[in-house]
DRENKEDO-409385 format. One record per residue (C-alpha): x, y, z. Coordinates in steps of 0.02 Angstrom, whole numbers, padded with zeros to 5 digits, always signed. Example, Ala and Ser with C-alpha at 12.3 -4.5 7.8 and 13.67 -1.06 7.14 Angstrom:
BEGIN
+00615-00225+00390/+00684-00053+00357/
//
This chain:
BEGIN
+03199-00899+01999/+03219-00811+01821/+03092-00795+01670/+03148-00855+01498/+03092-00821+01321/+03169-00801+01140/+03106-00856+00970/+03174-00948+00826/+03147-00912+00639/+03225-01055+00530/+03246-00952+00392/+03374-00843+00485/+03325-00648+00509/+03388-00467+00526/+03482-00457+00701/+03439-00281+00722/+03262-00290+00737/+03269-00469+00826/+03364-00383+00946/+03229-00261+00977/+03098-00388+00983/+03188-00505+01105/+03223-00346+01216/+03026-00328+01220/+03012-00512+01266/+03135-00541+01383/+03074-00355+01477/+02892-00411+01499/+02968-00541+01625/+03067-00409+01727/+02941-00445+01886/+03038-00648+01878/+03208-00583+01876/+03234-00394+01913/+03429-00420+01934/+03488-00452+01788/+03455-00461+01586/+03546-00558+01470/+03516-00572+01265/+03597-00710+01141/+03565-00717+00986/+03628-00785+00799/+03547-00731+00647/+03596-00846+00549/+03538-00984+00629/+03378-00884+00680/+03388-00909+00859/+03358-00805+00986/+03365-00823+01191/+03321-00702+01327/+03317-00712+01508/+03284-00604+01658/+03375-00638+01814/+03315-00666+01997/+03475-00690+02081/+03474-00847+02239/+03619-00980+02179/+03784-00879+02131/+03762-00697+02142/+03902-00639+02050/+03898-00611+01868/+03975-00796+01823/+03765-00846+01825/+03736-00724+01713/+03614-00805+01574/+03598-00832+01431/+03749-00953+01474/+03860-01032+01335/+03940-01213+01393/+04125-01246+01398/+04138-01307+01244/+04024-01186+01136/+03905-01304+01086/+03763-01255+01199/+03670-01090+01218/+03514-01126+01387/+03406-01003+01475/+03372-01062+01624/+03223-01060+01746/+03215-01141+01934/+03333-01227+02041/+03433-01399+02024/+03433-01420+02191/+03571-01571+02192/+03669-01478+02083/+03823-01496+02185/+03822-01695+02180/+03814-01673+02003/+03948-01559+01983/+04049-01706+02069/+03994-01832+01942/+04055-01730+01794/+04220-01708+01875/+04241-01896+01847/+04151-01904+01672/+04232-01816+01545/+04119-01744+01402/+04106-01863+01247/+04267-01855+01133/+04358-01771+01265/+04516-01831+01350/+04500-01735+01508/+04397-01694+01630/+04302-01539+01666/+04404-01357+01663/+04383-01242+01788/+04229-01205+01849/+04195-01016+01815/+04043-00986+01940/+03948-01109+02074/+03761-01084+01963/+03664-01221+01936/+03631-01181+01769/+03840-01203+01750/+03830-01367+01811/+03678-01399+01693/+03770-01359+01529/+03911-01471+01587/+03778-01621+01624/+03708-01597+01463/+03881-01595+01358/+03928-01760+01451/+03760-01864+01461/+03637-01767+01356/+03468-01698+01378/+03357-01841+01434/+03489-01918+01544/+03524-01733+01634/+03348-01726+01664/+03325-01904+01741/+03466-01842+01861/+03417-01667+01913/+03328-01647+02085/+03229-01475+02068/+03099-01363+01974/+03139-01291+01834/+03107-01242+01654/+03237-01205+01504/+03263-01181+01334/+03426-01254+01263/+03491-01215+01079/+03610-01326+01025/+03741-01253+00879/+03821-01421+00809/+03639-01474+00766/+03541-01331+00759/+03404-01392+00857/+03318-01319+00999/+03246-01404+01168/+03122-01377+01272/+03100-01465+01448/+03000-01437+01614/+03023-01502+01799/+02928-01681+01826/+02768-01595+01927/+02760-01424+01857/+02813-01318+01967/+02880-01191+01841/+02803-01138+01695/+02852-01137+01495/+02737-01086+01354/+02791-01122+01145/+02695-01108+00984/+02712-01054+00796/+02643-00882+00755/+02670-00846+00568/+02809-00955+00542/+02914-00912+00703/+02929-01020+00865/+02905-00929+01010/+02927-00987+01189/+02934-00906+01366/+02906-00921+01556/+02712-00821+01544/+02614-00790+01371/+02643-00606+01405/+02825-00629+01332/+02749-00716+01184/+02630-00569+01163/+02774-00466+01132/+02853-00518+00978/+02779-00427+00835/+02711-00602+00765/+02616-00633+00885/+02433-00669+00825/+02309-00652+00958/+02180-00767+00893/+02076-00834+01056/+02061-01018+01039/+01858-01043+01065/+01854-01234+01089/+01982-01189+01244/+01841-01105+01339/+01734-01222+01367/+01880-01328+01473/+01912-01150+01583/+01715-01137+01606/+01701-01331+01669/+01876-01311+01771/+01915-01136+01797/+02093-01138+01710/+02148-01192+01563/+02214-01382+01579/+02392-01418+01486/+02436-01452+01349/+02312-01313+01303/+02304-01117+01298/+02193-00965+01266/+02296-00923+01128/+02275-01045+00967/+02444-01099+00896/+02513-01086+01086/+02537-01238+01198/+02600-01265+01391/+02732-01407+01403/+02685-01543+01496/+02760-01590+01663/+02904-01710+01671/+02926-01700+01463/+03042-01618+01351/+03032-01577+01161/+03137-01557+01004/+03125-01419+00875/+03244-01443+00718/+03219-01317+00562/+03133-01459+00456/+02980-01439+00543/+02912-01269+00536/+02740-01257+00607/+02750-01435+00676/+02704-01484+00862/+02839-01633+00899/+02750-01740+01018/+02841-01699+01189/+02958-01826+01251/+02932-01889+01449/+03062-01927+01535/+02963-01937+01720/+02780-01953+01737/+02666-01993+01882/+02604-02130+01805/+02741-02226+01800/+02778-02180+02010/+02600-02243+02042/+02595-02406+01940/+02813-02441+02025/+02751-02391+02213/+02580-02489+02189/+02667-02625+02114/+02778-02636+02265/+02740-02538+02400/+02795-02510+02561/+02797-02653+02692/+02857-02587+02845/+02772-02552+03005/+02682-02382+03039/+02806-02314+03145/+02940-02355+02988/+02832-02293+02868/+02836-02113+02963/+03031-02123+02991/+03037-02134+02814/+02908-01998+02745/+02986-01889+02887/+03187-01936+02806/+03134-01919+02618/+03055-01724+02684/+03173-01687+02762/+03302-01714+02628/+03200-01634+02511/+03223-01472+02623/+03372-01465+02668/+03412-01458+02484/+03273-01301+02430/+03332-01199+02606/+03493-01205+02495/+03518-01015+02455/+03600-00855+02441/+03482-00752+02487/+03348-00752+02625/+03244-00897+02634/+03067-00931+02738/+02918-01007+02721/+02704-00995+02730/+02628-01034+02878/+02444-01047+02872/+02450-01158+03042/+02365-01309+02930/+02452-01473+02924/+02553-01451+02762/+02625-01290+02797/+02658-01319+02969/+02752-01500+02926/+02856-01396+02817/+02897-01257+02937/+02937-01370+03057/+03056-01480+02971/+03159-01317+02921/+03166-01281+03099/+03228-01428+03153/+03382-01399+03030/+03402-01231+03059/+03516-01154+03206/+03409-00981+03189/+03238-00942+03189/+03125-00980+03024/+03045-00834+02959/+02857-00873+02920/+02741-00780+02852/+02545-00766+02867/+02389-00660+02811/+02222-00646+02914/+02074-00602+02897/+01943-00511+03008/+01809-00638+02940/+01821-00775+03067/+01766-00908+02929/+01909-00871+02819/+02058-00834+02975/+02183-00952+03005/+02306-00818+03069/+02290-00861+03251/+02335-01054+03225/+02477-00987+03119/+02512-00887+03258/+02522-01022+03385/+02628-01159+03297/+02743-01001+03259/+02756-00998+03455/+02784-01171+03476/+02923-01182+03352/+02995-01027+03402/+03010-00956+03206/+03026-00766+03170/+02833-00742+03111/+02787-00588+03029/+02597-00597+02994/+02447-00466+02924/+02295-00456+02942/+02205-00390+02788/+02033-00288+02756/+01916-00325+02605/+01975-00167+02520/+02173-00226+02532/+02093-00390+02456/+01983-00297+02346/+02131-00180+02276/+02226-00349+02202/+02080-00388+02084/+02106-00272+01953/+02277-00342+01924/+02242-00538+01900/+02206-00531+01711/+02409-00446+01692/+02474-00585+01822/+02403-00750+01756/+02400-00697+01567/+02257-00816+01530/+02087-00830+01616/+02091-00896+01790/+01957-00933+01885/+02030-00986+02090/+01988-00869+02199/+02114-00888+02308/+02230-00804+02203/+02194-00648+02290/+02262-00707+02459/+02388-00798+02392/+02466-00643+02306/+02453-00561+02473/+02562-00660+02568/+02684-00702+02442/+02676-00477+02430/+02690-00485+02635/+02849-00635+02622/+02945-00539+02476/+02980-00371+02615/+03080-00499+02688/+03142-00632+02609/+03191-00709+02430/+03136-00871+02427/+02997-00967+02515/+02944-01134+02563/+02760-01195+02537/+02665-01337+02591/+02577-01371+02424/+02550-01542+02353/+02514-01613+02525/+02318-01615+02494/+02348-01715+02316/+02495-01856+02397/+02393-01893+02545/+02209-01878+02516/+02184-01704+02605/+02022-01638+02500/+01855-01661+02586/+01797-01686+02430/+01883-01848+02420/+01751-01920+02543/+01602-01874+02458/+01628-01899+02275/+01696-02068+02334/+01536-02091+02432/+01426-02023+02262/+01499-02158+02182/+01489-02293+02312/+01309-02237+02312/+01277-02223+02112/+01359-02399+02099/+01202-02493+02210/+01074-02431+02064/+01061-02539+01924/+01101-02476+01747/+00932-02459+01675/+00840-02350+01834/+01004-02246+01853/+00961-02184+01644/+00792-02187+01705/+00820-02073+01860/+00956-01963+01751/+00813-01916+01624/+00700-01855+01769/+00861-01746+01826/+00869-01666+01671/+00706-01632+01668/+00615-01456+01679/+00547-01526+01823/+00698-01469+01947/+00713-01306+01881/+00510-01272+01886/+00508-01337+02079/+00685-01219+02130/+00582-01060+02060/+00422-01119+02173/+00558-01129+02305/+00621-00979+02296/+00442-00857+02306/+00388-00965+02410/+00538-00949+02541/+00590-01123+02536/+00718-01122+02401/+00892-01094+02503/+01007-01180+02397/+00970-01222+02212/+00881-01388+02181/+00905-01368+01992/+01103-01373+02040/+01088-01516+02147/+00989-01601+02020/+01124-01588+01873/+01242-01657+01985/+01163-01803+02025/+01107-01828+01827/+01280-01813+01810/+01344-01948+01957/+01207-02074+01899/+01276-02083+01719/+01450-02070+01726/+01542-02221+01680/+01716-02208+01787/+01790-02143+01945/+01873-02002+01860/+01733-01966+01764/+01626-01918+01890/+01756-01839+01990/+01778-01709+01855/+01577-01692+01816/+01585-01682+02025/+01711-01527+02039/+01653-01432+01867/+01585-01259+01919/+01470-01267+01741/+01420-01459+01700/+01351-01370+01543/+01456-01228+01518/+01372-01077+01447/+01469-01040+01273/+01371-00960+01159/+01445-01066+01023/+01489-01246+01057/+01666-01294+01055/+01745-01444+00955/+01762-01529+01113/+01916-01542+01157/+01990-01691+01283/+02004-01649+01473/+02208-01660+01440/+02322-01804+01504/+02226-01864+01676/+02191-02026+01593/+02377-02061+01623/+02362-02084+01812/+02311-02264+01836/+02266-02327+02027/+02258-02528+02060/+02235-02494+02247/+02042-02524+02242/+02021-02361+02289/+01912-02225+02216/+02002-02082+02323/+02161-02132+02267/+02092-02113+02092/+02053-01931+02124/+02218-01904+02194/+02300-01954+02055/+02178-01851+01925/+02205-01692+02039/+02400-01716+02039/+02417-01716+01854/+02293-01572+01818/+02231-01454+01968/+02405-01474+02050/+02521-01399+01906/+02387-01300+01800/+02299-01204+01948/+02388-01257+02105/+02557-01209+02054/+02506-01110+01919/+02435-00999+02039/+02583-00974+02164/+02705-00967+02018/+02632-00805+01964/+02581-00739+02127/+02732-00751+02179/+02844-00704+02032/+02741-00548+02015/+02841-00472+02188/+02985-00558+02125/+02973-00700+02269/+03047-00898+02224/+02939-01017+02267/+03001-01196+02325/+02866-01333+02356/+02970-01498+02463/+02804-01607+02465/+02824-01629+02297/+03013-01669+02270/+02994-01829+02151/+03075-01946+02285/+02941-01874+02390/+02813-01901+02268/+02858-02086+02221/+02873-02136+02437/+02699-02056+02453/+02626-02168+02315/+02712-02325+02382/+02621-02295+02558/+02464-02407+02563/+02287-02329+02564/+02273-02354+02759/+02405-02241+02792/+02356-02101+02699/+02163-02093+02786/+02132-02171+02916/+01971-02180+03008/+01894-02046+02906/+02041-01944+02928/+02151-01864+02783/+02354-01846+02786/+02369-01985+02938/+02539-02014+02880/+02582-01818+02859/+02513-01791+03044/+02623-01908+03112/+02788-01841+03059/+02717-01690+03117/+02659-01751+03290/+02840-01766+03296/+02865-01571+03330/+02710-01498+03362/+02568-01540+03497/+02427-01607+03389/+02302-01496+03501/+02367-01359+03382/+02337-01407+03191/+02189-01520+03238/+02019-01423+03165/+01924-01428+02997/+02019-01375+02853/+01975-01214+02790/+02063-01165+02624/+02129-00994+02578/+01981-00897+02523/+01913-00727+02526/+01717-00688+02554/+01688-00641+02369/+01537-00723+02381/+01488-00592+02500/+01566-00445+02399/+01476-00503+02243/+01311-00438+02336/+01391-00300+02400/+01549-00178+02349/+01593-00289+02227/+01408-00278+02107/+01437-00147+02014/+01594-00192+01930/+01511-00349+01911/+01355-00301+01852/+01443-00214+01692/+01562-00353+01651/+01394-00476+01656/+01247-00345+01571/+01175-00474+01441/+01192-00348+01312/+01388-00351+01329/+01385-00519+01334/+01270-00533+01154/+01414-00417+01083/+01557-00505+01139/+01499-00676+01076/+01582-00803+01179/+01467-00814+01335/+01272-00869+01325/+01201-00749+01422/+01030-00821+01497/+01121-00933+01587/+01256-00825+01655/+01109-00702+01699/+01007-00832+01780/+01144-00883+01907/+01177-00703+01924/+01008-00662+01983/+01007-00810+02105/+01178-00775+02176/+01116-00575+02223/+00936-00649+02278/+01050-00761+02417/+00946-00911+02323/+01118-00999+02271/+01294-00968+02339/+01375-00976+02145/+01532-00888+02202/+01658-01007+02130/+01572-01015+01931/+01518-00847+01923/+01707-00792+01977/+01785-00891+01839/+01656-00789+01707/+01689-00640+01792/+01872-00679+01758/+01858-00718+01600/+01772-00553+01557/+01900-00465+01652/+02029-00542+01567/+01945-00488+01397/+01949-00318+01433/+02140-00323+01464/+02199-00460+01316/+02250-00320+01198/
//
């Protein structure tokens, strides 16, 4: 894992303060790649590429990056792994590049991001990219043409920001590299906030930052120096749409049993590939299903013991250490676990606004830069069991917006306008104050009430799914935004007849890569730890979506088809319980150790000066949250983060 950045400025520019100013970008990334730091640049062409180096494939200095291809044609930074990079490698061997006579010279490292350049001089971008197996993010400059391109792994698994500032294109792994360059303009975008306040991060294509954009998944884009300040409209060369409507069109017709030999081959594949390493490798272990397939499958491929890794909690609602503990056991892995107080928890807080750059509101950021803190004193790289929730219905959310909409659907169209209007009403809020002097009022009626208003007129699945997992249906900007679209979920089409696998589809195309793997990306790149995520391997990916609907839940139960390959390894007495999640009790600190520094980032007056919040309604949910009248933990945490991250954005 690395962290690229650079800039280009059409025009050309002065090398010797471009060099300076590329040093200051490519630095702010030393936490991705503390081993090495590379600079290329040509003034002339006004191109500049920087890259930080976190050394796993190829440790000697023949991966050293910014990497010039055989030929001289191609200048790429490189972020991530190509994890069939060897099989490629092969296929070059026996395709010489275009015009040549020959086939490839001698190889002068075994890097990935070798084998890349070579790819790219003999098929081209798009075609390299329909062929590499991985996650990854680059930047490639390309001398005959003087164009440069921009690309990103199919589900997002690693990062890449780009936008004009002043007349320069600048581009990196994390905004904090783009912050560097002298022309950077830090203008907040306003009509972005409203999207965080409904979500809790920032959906792609969008940033915080006007003029700055996040590259969709699965696409790559084209700069040439015609088009100063334009946005090319990225290129895809995967997308999830097009796995759902191929595995829905024809999917998988087999018997159960076949169905798990095949989820269980197409895993396993995918990891023996990403245990593929130089270094160390392990894996999380929270003793759930995902993480404990995962672990597993490494196992059974490995003839040594697995390190895993695990963080508890002394808050029984929030511990999952002890199931950890005991799959661990049954596997036989080399666990290392930790179990955590609230002020070790506590003590990470202050530091969010530097890792994620732009406000993010998911609280279980916190633990999840814990463990990937606890994994780094030992390993490199480590395997997670993300995605699994998204590819096989795992949310127990799922269930009930499925069941709000089953539910919405039996009311005719005129009484559900008629019943939304009553929602709406005063009459909710008036009745949850009586509630709450009168000792009645444990949870907020006036919140319950919005979401139904919400549920009754929403016209589509996804629709109400979003309206159902918004922490502020009416998010409380003091200025209304311009209204900008939710991003690219209306991409992920479902012809199952399924609601749920609506939802899964919206989630994997915008909570997966935008706070999902947003969130481990940074977590773990700020200890300097790779991060490799099998479940979502694109062969992976496009098997899950070809499984019918019956073998993802089955009999109210999520992940069927998950828990079967793992039934295959572990006793099911031992991952069978409610699923938790990876949370902290901030709800709890709010009231407590916690309300001070949260009582000055939220005082109304601060909040009137600042400008961007409305502050009767933050201060209303504030006063019910300390009351106990309404657990608001989750949407008062994303303001809270949001003012955090105001105090640091300079």
């Amino acid at each position: 894992m690395c962290g690229l950045t650079g800039f280009w400025q059409p025009s050309g520019f002065d090398g010797f303060a471009s060099d300076e100013a590329l040093a200051a970008m490519r630095d702010r990334l030393r936490h991705r790649g503390p081993d090495d730091a590379g600079s290329w640049l040509d003034p002339a062409a006004g191109i500049a590429l920087g890259h930080r180096r976190l050394s796993v494939v190829d440790l000697s200095p023949a991966g050293h990056q910014p990497m010039v291809s055989a030929s001289g044609r191609y200048v790429v930074v490189f972020n991530g792994e190509i994890y069939n990079h060897l099989t490629i490698r092969h296929q070059c061997r026996l395709a010489p590049p275009a015009g040549a006579g020959a086939g490839h010279p001698e190889w002068r490292g075994h890097s990935d991001t070798e084998t890349l350049l070579a790819a790219v001089e003999r098929w081209g971008v798009e075609a390299t990219l329909r062929t590499a197996v991985g996650m990854f993010a680059l930047a490639l400059w390309d001398r005959a043409e003087r164009t440069l391109t921009l690309a990103r792994d199919r589900m997002g698994e690693k990062p890449l920001y780009y936008g004009w500032q002043s007349g320069i294109l600048l581009f990196g792994s994390e905004l904090k590299a783009l912050r560097a360059h002298p022309a950077f303009q830090h203008d907040i975008d306003r009509d972005v906030l409203p999207l965080y306040l409904n979500r809790g991060y920032i959906p792609s294509p969008w940033c915080i930052w006007r003029g700055i954009r996040k590259l969709q998944p699965g696409c790559w884009v084209r700069f040439s120096g015609t088009e100063t300040g334009h946005f090319p409209v990225p290129t895809p060369y995967w997308t999830l749409s097009d796995a759902i409507e191929q595995g829905q069109a024809a999917p998988f017709a087999g018997r159960d049993y076949e169905a798990v030999d095949a989820l269980e081959q197409a895993l396993s594949n995918a990891i023996a590939g990403q245990m593929l390493a130089d270094v160390p490798v392990g894996a999380f272990l929270s003793g759930g299903i995902d993480s404990s397939t995962i672990v597993a499958l490494m196992q059974a491929r490995s003839g040594r013991p697995v390190k895993t890794f695990t963080i508890g909690f002394h808050e029984p609602r929030y511990n999952e250490a002890h199931h950890a503990k005991a799959v661990a056991a049954h596997l036989r892995t080399d666990h290392t676990e930790l179990y955590l107080t609230d002020a070790d928890a506590r003590q990470v807080i202050p530091a969010l606004p530097d890792i994620y750059d732009e406000p993010f509101g998911d609280v279980s950021a916190i633990p999840t830069h814990l463990v990937c803190r606890l994994a780094r004193q030992h390993v490199t790289v480590a395997l997670s069991g993300d995605g699994g929730d998204e590819l096989f219905g795992g949310y127990g959310r799922y269930s009930k917006a499925s069941g709000l909409w089953d539910l919405t659907r039996r009311v005719p169209g005129p009484a559900r306008t008629l019943a939304s209007g009553v929602l709406r009403s005063p009459v909710p809020r008036v009745l949850d104050r009586l509630g709450s002097k009168t000792g009645m009022g444990a949870t907020s009626l006036e919140a319950r009430s919005q979401l139904a208003a919400a549920a009754l007129t929403s016209p589509t699945v996804p629709e109400l799914y979003r309206r159902y997992t918004s922490q502020w249906l009416q998010p409380p900007v003091a200025v209304p935004g311009n209204g900008l679209d939710y991003g690219y979920g209306e991409q992920t089409p479902s012809r199952d007849g399924h609601a749920v696998s609506v939802m899964m589809a919206e989630d994997s195309v915008t909570y997966l890569p935008d706070d999902i793997l947003a969130k481990v990306d940074r977590a773990a790149m700020a200890v300097s730890l790779e991060t490799r995520v099998p479940l979502l391997d694109h062969v992976v990916v496009t098997l899950a979506w070809r499984m019918p609907h019956r073998l993802r839940r089955r009999d109210g139960h999520p992940k069927w088809l998950l828990r079967q390959v793992l039934a295959r390894h572990v006793p099911e007495a031992l991952v069978t319980r409610p699923k938790m999640g990876f949370g902290v009790p901030v709800d709890e600190w709010l009231r407590g150790s916690l309300r001070p520094w949260a009582d000055a980032l939220l005082e109304p007056n601060r909040l009137i000066r600042e400008g961007y919040l409305d502050p009767e309604a933050v201060t209303r949910r504030w006063k019910q949250h300390v009351q106990g009248r309404h657990n608001w933990r989750d949407s008062l945490w994303l303001v809270l983060m949001w003012q955090a991250w105001m105090e640091r954005r300079t």
